[in-house]
ROSE-4610 file (N, C-alpha, C; in Angstrom, 1 decimal, always signed):
// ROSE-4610
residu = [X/X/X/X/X/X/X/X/X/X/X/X/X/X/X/X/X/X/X/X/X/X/X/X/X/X/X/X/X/X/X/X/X/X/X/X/X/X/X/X/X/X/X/X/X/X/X/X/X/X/X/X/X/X/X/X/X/X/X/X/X/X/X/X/X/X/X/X/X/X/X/X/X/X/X/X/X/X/X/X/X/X/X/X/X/X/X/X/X/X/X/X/X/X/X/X/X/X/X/X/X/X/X/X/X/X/X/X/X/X/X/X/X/X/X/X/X/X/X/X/X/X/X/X/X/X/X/X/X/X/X/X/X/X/X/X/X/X/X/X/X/X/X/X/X/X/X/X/X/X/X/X/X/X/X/X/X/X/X/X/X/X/X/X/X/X/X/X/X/X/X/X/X/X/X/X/X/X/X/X/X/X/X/X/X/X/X/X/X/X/X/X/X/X/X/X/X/X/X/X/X/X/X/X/X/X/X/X/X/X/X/X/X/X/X/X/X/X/X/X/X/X/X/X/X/X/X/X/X/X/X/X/X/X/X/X/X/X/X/X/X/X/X/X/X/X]
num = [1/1/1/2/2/2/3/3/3/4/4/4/5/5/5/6/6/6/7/7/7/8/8/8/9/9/9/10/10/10/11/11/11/12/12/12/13/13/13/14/14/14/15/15/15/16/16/16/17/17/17/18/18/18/19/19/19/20/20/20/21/21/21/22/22/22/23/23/23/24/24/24/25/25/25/26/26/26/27/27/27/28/28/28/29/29/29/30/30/30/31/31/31/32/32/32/33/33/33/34/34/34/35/35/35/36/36/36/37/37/37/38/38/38/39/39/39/40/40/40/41/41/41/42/42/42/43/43/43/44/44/44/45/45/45/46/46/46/47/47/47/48/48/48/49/49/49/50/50/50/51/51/51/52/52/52/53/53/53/54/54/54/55/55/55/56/56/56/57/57/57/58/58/58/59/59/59/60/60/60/61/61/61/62/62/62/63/63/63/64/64/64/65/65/65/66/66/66/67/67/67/68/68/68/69/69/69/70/70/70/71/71/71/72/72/72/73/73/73/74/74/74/75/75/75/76/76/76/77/77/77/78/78/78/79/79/79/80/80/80/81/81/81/82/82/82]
x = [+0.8/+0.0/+0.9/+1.7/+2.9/+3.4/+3.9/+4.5/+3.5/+2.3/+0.8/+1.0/+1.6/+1.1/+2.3/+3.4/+4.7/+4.6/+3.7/+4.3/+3.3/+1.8/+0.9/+1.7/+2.2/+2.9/+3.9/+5.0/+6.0/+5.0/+4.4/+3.6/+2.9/+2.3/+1.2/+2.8/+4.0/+4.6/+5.4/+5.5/+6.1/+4.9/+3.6/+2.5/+2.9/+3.0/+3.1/+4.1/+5.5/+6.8/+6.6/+6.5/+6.6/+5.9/+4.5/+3.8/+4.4/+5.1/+6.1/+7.4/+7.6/+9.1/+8.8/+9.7/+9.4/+10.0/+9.5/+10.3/+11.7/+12.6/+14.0/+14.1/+15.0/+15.3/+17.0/+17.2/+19.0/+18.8/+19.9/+20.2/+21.7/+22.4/+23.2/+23.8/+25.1/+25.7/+26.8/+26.6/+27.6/+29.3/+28.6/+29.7/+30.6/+29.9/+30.3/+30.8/+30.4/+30.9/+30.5/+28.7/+28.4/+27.1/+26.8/+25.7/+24.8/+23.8/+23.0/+21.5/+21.4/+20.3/+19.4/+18.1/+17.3/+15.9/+15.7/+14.1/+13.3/+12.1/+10.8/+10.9/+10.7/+9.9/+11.3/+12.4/+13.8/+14.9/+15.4/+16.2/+17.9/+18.4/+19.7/+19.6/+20.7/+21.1/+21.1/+20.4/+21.4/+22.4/+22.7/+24.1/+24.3/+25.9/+26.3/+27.5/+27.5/+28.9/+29.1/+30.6/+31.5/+32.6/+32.3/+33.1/+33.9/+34.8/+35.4/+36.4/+37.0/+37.9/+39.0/+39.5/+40.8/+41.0/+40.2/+40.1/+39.6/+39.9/+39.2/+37.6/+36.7/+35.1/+35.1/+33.9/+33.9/+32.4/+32.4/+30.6/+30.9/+30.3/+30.2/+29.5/+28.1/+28.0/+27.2/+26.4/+26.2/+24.8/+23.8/+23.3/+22.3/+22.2/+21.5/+20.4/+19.7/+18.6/+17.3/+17.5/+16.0/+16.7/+17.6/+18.1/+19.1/+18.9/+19.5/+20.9/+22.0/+23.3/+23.9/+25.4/+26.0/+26.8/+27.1/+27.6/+29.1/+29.6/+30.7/+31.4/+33.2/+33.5/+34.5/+34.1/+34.7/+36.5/+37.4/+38.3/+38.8/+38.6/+39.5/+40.9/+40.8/+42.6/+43.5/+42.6/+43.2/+42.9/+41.8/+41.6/+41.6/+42.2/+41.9/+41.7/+40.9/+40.8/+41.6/+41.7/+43.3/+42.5]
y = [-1.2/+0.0/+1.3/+1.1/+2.1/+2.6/+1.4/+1.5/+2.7/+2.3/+2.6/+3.9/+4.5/+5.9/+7.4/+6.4/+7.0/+6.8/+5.7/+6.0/+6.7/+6.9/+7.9/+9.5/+9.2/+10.8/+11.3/+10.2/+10.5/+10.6/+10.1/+10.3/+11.8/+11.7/+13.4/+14.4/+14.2/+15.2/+15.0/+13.7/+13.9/+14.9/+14.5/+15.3/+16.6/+17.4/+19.1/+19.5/+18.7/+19.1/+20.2/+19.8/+20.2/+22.0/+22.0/+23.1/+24.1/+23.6/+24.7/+25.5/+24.6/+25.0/+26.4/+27.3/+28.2/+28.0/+28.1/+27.9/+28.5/+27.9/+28.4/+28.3/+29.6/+30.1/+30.2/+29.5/+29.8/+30.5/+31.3/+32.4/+32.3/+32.0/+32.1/+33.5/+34.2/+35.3/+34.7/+35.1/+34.3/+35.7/+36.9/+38.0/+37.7/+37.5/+37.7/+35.8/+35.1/+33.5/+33.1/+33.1/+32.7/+31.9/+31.6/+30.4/+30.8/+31.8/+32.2/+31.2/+31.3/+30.3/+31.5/+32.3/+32.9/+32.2/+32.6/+32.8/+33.2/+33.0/+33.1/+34.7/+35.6/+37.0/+38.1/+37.4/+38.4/+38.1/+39.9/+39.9/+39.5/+39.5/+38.9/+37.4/+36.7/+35.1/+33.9/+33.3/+32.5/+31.7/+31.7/+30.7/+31.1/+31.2/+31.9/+30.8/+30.5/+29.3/+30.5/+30.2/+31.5/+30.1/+30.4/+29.3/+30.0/+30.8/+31.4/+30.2/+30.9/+29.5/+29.7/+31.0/+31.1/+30.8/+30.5/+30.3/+28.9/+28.3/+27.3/+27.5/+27.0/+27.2/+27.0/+28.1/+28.0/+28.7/+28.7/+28.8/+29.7/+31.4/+32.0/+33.5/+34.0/+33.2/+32.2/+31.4/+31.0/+31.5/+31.6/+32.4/+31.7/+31.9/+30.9/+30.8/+29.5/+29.4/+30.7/+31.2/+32.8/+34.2/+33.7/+34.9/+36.2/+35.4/+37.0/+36.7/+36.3/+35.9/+35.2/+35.5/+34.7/+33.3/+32.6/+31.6/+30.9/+31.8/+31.1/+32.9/+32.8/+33.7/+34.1/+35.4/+35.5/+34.7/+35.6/+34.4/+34.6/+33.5/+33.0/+33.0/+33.6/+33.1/+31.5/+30.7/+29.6/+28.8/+29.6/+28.5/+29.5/+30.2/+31.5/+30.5/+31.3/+30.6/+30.8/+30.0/+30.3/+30.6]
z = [+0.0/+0.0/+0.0/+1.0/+0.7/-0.3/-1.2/-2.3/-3.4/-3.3/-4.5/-4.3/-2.7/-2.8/-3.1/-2.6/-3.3/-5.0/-5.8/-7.2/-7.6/-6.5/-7.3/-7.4/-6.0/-5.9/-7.0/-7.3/-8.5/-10.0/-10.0/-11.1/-11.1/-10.1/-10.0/-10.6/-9.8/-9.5/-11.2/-11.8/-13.5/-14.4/-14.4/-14.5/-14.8/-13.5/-13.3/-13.3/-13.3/-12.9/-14.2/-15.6/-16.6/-16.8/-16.1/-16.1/-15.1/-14.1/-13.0/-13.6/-14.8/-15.1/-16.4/-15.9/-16.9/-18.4/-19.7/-20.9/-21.0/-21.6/-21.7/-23.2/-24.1/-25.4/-25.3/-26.3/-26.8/-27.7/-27.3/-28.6/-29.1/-30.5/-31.0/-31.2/-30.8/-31.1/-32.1/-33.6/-34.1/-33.9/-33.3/-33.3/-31.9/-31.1/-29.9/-29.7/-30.4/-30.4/-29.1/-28.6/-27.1/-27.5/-26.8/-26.8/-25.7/-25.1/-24.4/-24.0/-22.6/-22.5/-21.6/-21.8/-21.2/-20.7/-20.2/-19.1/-20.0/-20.2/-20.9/-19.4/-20.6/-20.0/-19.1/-19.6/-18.9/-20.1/-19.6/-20.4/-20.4/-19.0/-18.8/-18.8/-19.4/-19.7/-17.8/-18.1/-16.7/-17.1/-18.3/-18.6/-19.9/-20.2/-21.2/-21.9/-22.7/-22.9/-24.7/-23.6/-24.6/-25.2/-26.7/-27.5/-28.5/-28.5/-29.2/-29.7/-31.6/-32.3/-31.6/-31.1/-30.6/-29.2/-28.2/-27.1/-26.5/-25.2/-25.0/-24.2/-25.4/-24.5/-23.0/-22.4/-21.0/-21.0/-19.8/-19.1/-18.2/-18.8/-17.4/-18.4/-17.2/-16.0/-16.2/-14.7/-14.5/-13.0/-13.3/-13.0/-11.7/-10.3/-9.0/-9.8/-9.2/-9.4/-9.6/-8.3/-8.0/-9.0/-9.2/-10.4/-9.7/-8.6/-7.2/-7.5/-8.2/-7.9/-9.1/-9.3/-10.1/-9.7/-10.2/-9.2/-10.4/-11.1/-11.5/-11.2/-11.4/-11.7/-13.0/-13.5/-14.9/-15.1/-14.5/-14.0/-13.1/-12.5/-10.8/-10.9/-9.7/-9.6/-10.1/-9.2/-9.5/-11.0/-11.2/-12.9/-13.8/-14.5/-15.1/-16.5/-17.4/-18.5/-19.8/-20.5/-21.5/-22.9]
């Protein structure tokens, strides 16, 4: 019986998971050589993957979940990007 009501719950929750999640848009910059991933209804990126020919690709930023924060840094001391 246990079991019946944890798989109703995973189920209800595959159901809606889909309707909670906001739509996400990539946008190609073929000038800027970046790969943008935005929010349905905002205009700043929460993830940016910068792929330039002369450079090695990297991800920043990287943007918290609530949108309040960035969570990578452009470059760190210890990993600077080449």
């Amino acid at each position: 019986m246990k079991l019946y009501r944890i798989l109703n719950c995973l189920v209800a929750f595959a159901l809606c998971a889909p309707l909670l999640a906001a739509p996400l848009s990539l946008v190609k910059d073929e000038d800027a050589e970046t790969i943008s991933v935005f929010r349905s209804g905002m205009d700043e990126p929460i993830l940016v993957q910068n792929a330039r020919d002369d450079h090695r690709p990297y991800i920043h930023p990287i943007v918290a979940p609530d949108g309040k924060g960035v969570l990578t840094e452009y470059a760190p001391g210890h990993h600077k990007h080449q």
